[in-house]
DOMI-996430 format. One line per field, with one value per atom (N, C-alpha, C): residue in one letter; y negated, z negated, x negated; residue number from 1. Coordinates in steps of 0.2 Angstrom, whole numbers, always signed. Last residue first. Layout:
residuo	A  ...
yy	Y  ...
zz	Z  ...
xx	X  ...
num	NUM  ...
***
This chain:
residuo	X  X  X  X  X  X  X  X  X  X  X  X  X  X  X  X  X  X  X  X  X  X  X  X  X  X  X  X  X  X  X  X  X  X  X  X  X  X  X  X  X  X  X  X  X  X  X  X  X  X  X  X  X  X  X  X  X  X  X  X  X  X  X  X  X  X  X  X  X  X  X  X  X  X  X  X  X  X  X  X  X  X  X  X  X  X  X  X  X  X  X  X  X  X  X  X  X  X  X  X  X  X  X  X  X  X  X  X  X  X  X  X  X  X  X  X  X  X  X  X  X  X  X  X  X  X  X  X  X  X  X  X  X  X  X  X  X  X  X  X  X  X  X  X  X  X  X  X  X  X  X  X  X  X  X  X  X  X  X  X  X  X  X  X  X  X  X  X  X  X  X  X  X  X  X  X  X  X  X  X  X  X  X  X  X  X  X  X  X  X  X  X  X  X  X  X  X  X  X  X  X  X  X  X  X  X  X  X  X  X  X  X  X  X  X  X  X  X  X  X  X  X  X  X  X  X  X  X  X  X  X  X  X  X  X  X  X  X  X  X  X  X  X  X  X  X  X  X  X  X  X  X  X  X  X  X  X  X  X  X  X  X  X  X  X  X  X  X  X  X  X  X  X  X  X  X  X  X  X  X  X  X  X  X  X  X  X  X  X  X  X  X  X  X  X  X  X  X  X  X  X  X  X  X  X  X  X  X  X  X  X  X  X  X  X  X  X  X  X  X  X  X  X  X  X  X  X  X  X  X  X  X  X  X  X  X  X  X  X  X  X  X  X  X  X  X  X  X  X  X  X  X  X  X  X  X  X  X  X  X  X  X  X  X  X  X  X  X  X  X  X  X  X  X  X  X  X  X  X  X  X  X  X  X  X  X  X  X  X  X  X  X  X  X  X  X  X  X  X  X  X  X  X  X  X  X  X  X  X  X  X  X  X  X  X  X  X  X  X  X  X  X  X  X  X  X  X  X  X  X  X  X  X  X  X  X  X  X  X  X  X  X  X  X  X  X  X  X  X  X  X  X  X  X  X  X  X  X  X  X  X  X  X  X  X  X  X  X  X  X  X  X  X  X  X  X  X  X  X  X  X  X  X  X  X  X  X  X  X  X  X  X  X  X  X  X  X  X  X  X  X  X  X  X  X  X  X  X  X  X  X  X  X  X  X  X  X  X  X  X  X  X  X  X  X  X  X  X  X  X  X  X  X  X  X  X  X  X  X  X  X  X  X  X  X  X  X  X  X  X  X  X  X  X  X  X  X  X  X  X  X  X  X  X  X  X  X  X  X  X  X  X  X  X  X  X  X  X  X  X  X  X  X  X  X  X  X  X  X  X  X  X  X  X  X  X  X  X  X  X  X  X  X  X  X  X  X  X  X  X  X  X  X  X  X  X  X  X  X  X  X  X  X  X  X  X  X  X  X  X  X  X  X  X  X  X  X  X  X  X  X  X  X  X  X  X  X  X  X  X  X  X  X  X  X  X  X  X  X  X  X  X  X  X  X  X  X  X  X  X  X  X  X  X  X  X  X  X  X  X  X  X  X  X  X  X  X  X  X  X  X  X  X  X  X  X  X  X  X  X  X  X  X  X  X  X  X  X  X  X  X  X  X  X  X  X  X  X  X  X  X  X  X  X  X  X  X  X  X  X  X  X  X  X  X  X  X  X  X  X  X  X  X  X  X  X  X  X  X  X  X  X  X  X  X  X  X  X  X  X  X  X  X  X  X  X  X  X  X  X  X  X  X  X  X  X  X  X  X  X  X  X  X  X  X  X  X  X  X  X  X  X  X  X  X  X  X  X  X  X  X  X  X  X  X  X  X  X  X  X  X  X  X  X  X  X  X  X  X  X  X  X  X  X  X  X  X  X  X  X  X  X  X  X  X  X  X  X  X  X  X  X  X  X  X  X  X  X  X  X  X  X  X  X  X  X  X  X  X  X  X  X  X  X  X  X  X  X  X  X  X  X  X  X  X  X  X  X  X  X  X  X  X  X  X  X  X  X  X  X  X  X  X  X  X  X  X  X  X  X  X  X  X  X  X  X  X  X  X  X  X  X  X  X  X  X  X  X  X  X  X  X  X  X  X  X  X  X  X  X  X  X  X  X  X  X  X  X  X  X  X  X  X  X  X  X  X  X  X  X  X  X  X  X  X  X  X  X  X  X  X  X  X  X  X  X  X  X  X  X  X  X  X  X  X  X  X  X  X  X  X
yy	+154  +161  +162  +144  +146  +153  +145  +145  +145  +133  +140  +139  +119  +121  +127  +114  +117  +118  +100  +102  +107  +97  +99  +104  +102  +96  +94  +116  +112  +104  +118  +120  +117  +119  +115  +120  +119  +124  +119  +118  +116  +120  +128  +126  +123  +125  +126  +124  +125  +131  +131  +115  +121  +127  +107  +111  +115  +97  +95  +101  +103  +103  +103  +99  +106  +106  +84  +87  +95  +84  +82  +84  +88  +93  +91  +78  +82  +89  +70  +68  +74  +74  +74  +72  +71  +78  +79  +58  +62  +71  +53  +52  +56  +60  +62  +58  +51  +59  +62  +39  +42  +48  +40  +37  +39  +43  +48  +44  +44  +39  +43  +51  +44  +39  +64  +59  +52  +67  +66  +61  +68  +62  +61  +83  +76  +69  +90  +93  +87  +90  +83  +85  +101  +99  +93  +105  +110  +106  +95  +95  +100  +96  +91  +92  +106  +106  +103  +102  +110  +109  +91  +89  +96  +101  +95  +94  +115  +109  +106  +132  +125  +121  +149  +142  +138  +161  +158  +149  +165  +168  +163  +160  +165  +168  +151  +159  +164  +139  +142  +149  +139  +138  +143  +137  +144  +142  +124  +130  +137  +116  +119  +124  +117  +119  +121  +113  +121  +123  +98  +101  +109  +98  +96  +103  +99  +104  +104  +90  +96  +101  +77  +78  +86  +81  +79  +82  +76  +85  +86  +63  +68  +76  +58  +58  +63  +61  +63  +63  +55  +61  +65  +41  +44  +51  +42  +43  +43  +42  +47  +46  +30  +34  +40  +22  +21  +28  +16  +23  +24  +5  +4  +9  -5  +2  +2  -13  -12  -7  -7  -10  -10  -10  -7  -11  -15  -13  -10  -18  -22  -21  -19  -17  -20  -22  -26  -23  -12  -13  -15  -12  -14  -12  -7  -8  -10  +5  +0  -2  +4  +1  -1  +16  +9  +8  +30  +27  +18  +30  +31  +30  +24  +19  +25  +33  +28  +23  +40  +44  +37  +32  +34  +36  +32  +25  +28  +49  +44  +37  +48  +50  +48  +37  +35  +39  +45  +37  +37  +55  +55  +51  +50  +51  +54  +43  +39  +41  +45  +49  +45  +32  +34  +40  +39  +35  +39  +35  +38  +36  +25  +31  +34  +8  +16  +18  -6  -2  +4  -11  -12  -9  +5  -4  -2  +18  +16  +7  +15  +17  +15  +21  +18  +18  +32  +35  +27  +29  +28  +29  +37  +33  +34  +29  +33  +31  +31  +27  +30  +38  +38  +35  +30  +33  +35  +21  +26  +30  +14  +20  +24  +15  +11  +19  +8  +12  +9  +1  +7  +13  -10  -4  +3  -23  -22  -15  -22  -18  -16  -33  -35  -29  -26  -25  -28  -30  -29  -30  -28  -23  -24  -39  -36  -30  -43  -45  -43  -38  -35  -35  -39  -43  -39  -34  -34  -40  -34  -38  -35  -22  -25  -29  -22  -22  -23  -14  -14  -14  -11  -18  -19  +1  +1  -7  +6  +1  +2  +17  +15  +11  +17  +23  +22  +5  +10  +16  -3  +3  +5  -11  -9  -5  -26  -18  -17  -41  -38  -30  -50  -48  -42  -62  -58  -57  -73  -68  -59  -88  -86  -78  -91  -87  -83  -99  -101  -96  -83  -89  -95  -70  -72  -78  -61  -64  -67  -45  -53  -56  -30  -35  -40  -25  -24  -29  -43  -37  -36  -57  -54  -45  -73  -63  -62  -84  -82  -75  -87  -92  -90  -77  -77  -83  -83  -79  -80  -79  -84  -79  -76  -76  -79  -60  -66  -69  -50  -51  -59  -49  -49  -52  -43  -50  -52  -32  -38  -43  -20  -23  -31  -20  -22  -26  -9  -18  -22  +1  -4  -9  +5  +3  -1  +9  +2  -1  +20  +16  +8  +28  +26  +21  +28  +25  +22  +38  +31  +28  +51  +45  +38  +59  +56  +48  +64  +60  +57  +74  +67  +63  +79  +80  +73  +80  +77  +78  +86  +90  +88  +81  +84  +84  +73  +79  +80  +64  +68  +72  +55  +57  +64  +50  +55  +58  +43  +47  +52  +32  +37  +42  +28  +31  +36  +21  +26  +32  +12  +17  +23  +4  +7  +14  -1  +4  +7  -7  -2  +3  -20  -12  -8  -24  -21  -16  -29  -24  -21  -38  -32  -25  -47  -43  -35  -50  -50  -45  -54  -52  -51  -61  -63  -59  -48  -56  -61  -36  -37  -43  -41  -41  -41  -45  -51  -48  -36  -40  -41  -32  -30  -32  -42  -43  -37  -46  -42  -43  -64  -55  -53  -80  -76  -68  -94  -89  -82  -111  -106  -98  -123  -116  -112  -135  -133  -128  -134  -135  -133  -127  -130  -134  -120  -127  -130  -109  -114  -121  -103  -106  -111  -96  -101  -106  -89  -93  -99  -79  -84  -91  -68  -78  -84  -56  -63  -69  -51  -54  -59  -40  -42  -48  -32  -34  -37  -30  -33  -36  -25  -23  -30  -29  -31  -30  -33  -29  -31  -44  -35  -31  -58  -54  -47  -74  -68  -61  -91  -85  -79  -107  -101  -95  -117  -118  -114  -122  -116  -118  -134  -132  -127  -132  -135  -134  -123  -120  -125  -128  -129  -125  -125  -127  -128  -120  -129  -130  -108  -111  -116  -113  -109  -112  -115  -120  -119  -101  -105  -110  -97  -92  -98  -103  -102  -100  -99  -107  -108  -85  -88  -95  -86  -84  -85  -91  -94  -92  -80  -88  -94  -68  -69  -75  -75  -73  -72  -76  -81  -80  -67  -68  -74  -59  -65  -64  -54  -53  -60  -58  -55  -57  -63  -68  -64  -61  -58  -61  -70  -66  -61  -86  -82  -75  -98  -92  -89  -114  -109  -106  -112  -113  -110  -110  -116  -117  -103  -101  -109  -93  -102  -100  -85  -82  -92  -75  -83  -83  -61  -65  -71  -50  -56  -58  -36  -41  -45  -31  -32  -38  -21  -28  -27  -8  -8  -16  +5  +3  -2  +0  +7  +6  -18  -11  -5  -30  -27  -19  -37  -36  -30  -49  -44  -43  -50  -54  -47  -57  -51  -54  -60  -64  -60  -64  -59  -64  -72  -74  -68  -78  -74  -73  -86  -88  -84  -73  -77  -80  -59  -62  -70  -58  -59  -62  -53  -60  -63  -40  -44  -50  -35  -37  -43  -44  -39  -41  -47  -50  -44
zz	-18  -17  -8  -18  -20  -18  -30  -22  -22  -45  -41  -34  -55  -49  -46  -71  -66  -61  -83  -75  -73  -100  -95  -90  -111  -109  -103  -113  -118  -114  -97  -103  -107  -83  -87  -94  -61  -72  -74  -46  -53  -62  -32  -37  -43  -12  -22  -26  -1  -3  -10  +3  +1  +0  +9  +13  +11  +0  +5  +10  -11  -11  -5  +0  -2  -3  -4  +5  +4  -17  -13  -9  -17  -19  -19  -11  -6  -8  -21  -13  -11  -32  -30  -27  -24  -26  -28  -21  -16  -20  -36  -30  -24  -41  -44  -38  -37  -32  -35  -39  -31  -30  -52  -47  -42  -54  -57  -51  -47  -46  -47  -53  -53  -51  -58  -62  -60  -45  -49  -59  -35  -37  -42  -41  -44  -41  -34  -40  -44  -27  -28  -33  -29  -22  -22  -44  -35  -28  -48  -48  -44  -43  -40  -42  -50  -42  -40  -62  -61  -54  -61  -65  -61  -59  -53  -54  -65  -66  -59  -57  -60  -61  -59  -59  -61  -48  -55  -55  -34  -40  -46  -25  -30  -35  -19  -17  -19  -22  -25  -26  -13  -21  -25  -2  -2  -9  -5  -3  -4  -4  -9  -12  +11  +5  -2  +17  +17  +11  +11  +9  +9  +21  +13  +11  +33  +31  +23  +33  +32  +30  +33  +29  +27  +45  +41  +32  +54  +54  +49  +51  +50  +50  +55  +50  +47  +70  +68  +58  +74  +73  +72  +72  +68  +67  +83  +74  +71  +94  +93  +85  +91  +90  +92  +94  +86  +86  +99  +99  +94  +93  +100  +103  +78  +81  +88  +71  +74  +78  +55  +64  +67  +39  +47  +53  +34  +32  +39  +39  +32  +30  +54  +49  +45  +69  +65  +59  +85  +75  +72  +101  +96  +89  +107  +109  +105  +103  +97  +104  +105  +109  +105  +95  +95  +100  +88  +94  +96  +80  +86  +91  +70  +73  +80  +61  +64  +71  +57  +64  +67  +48  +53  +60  +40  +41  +47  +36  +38  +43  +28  +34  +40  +18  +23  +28  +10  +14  +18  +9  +9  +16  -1  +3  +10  -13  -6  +0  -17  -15  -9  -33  -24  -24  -49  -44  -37  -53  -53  -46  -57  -64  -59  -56  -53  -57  -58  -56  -53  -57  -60  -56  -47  -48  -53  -56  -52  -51  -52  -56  -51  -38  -44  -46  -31  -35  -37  -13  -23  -25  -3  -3  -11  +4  -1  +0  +22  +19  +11  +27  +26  +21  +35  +31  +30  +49  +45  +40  +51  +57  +55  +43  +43  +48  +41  +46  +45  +31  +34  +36  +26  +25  +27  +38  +32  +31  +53  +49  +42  +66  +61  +56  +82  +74  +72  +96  +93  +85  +111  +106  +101  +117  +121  +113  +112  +118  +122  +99  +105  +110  +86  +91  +97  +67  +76  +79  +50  +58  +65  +39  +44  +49  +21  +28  +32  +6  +13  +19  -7  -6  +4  -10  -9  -9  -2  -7  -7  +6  +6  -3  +10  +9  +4  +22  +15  +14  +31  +32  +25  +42  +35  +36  +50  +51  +45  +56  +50  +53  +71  +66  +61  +81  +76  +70  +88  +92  +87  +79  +83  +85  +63  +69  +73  +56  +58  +63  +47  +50  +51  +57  +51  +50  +59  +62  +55  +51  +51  +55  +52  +59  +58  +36  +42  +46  +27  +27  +35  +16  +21  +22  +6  +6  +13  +0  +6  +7  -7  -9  -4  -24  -17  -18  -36  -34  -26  -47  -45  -41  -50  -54  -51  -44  -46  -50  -50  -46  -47  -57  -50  -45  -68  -68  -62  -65  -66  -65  -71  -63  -64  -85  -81  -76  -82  -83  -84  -76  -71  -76  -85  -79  -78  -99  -98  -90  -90  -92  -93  -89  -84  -84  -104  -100  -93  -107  -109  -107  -99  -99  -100  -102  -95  -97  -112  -116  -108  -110  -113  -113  -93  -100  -104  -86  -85  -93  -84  -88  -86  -82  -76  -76  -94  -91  -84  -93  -98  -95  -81  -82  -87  -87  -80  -80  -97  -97  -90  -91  -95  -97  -81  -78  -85  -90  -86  -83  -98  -101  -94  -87  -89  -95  -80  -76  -82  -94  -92  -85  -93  -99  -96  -81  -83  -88  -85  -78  -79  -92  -94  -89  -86  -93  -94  -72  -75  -81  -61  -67  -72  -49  -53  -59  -41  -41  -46  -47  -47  -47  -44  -49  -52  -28  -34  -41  -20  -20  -27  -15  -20  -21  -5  -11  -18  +5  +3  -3  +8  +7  +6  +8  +12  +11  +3  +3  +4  +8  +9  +9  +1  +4  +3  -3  -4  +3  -10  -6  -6  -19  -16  -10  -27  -33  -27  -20  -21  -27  -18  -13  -14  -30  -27  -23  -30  -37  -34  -18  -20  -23  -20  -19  -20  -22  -30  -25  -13  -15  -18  -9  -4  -5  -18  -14  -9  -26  -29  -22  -17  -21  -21  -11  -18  -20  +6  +0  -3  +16  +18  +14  +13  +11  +15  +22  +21  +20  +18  +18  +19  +26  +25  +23  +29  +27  +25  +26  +28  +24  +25  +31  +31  +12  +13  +17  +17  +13  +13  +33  +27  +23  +51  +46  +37  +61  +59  +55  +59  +63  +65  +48  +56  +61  +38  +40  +48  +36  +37  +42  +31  +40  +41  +18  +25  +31  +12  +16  +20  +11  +12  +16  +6  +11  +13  -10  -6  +3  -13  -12  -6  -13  -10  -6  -27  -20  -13  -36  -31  -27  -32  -36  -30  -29  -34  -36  -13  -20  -23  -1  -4  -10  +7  +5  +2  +19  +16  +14  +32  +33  +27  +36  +33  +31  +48  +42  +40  +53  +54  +46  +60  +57  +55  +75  +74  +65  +74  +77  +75  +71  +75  +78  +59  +65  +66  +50  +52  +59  +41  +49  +48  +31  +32  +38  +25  +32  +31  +15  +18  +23  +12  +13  +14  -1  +2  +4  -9  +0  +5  -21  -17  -10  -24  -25  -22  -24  -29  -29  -6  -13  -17  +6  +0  -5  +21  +14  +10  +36  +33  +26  +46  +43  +38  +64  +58  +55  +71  +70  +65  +85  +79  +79  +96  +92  +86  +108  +106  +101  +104  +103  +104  +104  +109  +109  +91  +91  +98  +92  +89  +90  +95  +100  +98  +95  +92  +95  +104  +101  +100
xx	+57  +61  +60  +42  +50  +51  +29  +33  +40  +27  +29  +31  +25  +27  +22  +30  +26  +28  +28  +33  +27  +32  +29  +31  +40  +41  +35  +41  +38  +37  +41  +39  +37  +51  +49  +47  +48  +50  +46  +53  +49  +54  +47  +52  +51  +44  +41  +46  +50  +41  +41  +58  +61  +53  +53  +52  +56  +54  +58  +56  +44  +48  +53  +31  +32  +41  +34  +34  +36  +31  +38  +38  +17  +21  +27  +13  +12  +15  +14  +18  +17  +6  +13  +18  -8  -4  +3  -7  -7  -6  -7  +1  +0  -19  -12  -6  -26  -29  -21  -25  -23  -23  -27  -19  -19  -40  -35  -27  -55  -49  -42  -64  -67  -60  -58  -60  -63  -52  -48  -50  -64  -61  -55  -68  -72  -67  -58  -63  -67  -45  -50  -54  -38  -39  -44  -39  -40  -42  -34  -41  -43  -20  -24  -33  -15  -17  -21  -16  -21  -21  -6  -14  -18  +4  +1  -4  +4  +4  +4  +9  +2  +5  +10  +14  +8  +0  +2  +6  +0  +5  +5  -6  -12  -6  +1  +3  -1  -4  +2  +5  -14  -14  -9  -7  -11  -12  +1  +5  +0  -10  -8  -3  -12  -16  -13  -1  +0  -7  -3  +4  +3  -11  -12  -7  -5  -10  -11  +2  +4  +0  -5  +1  +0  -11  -16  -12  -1  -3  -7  +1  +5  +3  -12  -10  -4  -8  -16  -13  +2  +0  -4  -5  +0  +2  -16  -18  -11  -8  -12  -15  +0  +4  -1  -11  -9  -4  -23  -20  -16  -28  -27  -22  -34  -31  -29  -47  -40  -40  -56  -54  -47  -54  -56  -54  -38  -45  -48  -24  -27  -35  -25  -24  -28  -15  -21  -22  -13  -12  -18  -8  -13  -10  +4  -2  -9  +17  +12  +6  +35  +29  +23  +42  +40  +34  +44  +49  +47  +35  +32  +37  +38  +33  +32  +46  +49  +46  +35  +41  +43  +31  +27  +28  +41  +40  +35  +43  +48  +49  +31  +31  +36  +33  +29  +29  +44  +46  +40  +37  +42  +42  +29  +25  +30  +36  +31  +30  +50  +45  +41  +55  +53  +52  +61  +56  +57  +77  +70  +66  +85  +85  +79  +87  +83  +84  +88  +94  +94  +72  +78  +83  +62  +65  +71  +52  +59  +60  +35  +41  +46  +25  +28  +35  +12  +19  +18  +8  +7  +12  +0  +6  +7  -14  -11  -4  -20  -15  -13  -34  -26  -26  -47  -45  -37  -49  -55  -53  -38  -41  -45  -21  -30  -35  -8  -11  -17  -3  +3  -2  -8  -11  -7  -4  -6  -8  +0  +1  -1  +6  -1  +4  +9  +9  +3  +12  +5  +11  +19  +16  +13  +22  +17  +14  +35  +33  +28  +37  +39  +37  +29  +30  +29  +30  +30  +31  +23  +23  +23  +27  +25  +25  +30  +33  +26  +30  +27  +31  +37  +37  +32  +32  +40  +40  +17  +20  +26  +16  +9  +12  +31  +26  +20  +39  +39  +34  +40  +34  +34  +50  +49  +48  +46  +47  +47  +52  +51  +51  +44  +49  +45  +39  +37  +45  +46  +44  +41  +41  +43  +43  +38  +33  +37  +45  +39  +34  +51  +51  +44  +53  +49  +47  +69  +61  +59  +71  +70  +65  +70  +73  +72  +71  +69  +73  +69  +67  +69  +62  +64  +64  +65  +63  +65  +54  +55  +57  +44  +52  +56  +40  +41  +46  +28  +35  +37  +12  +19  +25  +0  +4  +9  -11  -11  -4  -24  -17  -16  -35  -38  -32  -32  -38  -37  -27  -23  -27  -36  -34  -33  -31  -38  -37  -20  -21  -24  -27  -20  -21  -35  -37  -31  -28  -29  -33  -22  -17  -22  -35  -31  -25  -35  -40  -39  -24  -27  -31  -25  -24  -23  -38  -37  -33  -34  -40  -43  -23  -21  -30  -23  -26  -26  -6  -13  -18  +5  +0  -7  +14  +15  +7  +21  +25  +22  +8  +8  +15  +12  +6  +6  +21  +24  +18  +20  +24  +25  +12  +10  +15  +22  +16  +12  +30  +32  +27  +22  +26  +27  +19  +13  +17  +31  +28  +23  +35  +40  +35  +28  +28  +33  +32  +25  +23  +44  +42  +35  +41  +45  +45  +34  +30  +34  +30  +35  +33  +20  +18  +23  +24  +28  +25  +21  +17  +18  +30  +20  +19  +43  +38  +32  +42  +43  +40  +41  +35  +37  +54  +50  +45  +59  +58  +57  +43  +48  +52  +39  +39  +46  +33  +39  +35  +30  +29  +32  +24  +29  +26  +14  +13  +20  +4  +11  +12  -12  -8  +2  -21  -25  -19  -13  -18  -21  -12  -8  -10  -23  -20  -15  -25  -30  -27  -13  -15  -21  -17  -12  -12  -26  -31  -24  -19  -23  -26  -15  -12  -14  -21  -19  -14  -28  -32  -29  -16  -20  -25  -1  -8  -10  +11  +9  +3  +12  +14  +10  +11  +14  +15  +17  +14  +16  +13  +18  +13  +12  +9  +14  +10  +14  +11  +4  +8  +11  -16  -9  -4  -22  -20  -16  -27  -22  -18  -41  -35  -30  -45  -46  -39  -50  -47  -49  -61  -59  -51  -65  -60  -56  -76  -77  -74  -66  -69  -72  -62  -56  -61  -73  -71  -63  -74  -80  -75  -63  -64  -70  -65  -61  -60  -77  -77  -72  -72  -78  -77  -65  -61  -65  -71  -67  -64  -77  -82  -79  -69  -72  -77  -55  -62  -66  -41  -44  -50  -40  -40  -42  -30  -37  -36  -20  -24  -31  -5  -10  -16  -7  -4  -8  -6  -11  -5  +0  +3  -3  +8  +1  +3  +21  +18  +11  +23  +25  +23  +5  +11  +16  -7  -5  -2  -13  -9  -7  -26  -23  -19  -24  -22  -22  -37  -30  -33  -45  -42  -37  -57  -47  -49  -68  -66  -60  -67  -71  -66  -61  -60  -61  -66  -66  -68  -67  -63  -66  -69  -73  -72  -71  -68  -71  -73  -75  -71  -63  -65  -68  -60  -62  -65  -48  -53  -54  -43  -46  -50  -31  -37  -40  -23  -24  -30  -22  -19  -18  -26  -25  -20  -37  -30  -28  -50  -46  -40  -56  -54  -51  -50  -47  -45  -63  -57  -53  -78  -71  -66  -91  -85  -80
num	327  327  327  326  326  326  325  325  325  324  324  324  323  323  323  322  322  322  321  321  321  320  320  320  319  319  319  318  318  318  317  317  317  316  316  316  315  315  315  314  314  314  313  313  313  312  312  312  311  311  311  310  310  310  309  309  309  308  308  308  307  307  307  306  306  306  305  305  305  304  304  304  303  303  303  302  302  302  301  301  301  300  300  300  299  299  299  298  298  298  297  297  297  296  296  296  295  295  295  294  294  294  293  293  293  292  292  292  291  291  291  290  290  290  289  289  289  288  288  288  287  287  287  286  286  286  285  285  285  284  284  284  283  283  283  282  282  282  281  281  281  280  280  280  279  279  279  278  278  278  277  277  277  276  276  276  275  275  275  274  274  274  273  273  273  272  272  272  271  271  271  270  270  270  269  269  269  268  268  268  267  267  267  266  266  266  265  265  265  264  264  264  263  263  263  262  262  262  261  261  261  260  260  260  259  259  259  258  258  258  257  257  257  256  256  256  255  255  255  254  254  254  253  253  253  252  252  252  251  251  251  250  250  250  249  249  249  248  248  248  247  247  247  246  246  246  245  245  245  244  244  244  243  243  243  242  242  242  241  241  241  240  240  240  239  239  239  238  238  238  237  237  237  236  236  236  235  235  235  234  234  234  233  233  233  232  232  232  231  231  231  230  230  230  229  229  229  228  228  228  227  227  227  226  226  226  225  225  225  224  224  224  223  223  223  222  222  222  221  221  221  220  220  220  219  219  219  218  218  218  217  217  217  216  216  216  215  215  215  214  214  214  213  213  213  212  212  212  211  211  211  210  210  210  209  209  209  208  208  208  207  207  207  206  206  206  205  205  205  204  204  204  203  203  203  202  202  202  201  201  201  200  200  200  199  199  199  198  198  198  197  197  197  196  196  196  195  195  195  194  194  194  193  193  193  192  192  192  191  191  191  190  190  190  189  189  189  188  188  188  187  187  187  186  186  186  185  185  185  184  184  184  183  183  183  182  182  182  181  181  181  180  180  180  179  179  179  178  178  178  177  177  177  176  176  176  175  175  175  174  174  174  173  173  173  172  172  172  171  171  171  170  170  170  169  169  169  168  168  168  167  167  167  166  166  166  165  165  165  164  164  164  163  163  163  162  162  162  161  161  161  160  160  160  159  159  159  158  158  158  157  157  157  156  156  156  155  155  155  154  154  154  153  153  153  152  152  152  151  151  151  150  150  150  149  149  149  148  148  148  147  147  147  146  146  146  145  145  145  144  144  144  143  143  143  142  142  142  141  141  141  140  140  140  139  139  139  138  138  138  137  137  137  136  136  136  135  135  135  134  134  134  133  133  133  132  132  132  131  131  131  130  130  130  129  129  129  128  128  128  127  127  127  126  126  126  125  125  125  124  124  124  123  123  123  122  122  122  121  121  121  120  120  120  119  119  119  118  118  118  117  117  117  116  116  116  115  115  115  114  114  114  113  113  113  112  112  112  111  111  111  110  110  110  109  109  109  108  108  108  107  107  107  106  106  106  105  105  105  104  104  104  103  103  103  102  102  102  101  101  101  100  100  100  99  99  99  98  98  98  97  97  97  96  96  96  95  95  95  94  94  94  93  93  93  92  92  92  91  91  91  90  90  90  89  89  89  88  88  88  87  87  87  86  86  86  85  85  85  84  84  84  83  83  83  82  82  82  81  81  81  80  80  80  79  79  79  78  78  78  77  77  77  76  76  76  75  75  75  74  74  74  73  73  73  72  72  72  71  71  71  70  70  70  69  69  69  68  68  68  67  67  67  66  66  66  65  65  65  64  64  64  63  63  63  62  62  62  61  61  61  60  60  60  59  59  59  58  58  58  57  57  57  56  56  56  55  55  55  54  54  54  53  53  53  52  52  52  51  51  51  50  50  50  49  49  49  48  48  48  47  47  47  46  46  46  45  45  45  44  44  44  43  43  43  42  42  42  41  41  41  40  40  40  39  39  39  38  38  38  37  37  37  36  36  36  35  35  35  34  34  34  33  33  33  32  32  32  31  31  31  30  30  30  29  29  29  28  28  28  27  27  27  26  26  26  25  25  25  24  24  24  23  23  23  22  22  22  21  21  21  20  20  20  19  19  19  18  18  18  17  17  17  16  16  16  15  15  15  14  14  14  13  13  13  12  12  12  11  11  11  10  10  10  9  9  9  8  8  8  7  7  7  6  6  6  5  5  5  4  4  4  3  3  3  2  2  2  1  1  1
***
């Protein structure tokens, strides 16, 4: 038996998905109301497992009365659409959730503009990004369509489940909280913390009323420090196993952080100014072509971190950023 399922009155439920990384986890948590913590992507293979391990339990998809998101990815949203055709369902996140789930059009051309534009100043090869622009909207098949009725942030309890409250784990999503519960330590952690792999922390556009975007990677070391001044005894996370040492894997991630970061620092100290595009295919010689978003938000988080060190300076050329060591 998995630990997990120790838990009393929470429940793992592990679904397939089409993507990279592989199953996700959502929580059935029996609480004053029963919550599904996170839903799985939209496909019917998904949806199918979904009311299998429901039915296990002796429930059914009507049966949830609440769902709360940990963030807006695809793989942790789209059965929504499902769920809701199937019952009346309170739905409680961040409120940066809203656009992505909400499929807001305007919000949408404006991220696919931005990304191609930031793509092209920071000397991705044009015949990259088109193809990666129609990725993201691809994807969508898979998101779902409706709106939160429930915003919460850091400290909120969360309602209908007594004793858990809101942590805000910015990094991963600008829409990423977590579930704590004081009482004996356990975070349900969405993709904050995953014990087999790190966390991307993904470049998105600015929100309405931003002239510029986040630093993910920034915000997530920041959201990492935060969790070690925290009792973790358990973390349910979004993929993989549950974590037990959580504040030994966060400094395990954080030294991980810097090394990157001092990689491309010895990059950088060959003398010549690069691109992001030029470091990144340095440092991911083949994932840069099978997953251009991630391998470019960890190159340029990791040339924020440089930055924040004061290590690197940027110059612009004909409308393209290079980055040099600094003085």
């Amino acid at each position: 038996m998995n630990t997990s399922a120790k838990l009393k009155g929470i429940h793992r439920i592990t679904l397939p998905t089409p993507f990279p990384i592989g199953p996700v986890n959502v929580y059935l948590v029996e609480s004053e109301s029963l919550t599904l913590v996170d839903v799985g992507p939209k496909t019917d293979e998904a949806w199918e497992s979904l009311k299998n391990q429901l039915r296990d339990r002796g429930y059914s998809p009507s049966d949830i009365e609440q769902v709360v998101l940990t963030h807006h990815h695809i793989d942790h949203v789209g059965l929504l659409d499902y769920l809701r055709e199937n019952g009346d369902i309170r739905l409680i996140g961040h409120p940066r959730n809203r656009p992505w789930i909400r499929r807001d059009e305007a919000f949408y051309r404006k991220w696919y503009r931005y990304m191609e534009e930031l793509y092209r100043s920071e000397g991705v090869e044009e015949t990259l990004i088109e193809p990666n622009i129609q990725l993201y909207q691809l994807l969508q098949s898979f998101n779902c369509r409706t709106d939160l009725d429930w915003e919460v942030a850091e400290g909120d309890e969360i309602p209908g489940m007594p004793g858990w409250r809101v942590k805000e784990t910015k990094g991963h999503a600008q829409s990423h909280i977590s579930l704590y519960r004081e009482a004996d330590g356990l975070m349900i952690g969405g993709d904050h913390l995953i014990a087999h792999v790190s966390s991307n922390a993904l470049i998105e556009p600015p929100y309405p009323g931003e002239d510029k975007r986040a630093k993910p990677l920034l915000q997530y070391r920041e959201s990492l420090r935060s969790c070690l001044e925290m009792d973790l005894a358990r973390v349910l996370a979004g993929h993989g196993k549950e974590i037990t040492r959580a504040h030994s894997l966060i400094e395990e991630r954080l030294g991980q952080q810097e090394k990157r970061a001092r990689a491309l620092r010895d990059i950088l100290s060959e003398g010549d100014a690069l691109t992001c595009f030029e470091l990144c295919k340095r440092l991911f010689p083949t994932k840069y072509l099978e997953q251009l978003p991630l391998a470019m938000s960890e190159t340029l988080g990791h040339l924020d971190l440089l930055e924040e060190w004061g290590a690197v300076k940027k110059e612009e050329n004909g409308g393209i950023r290079y980055y040099r060591l600094g003085d």
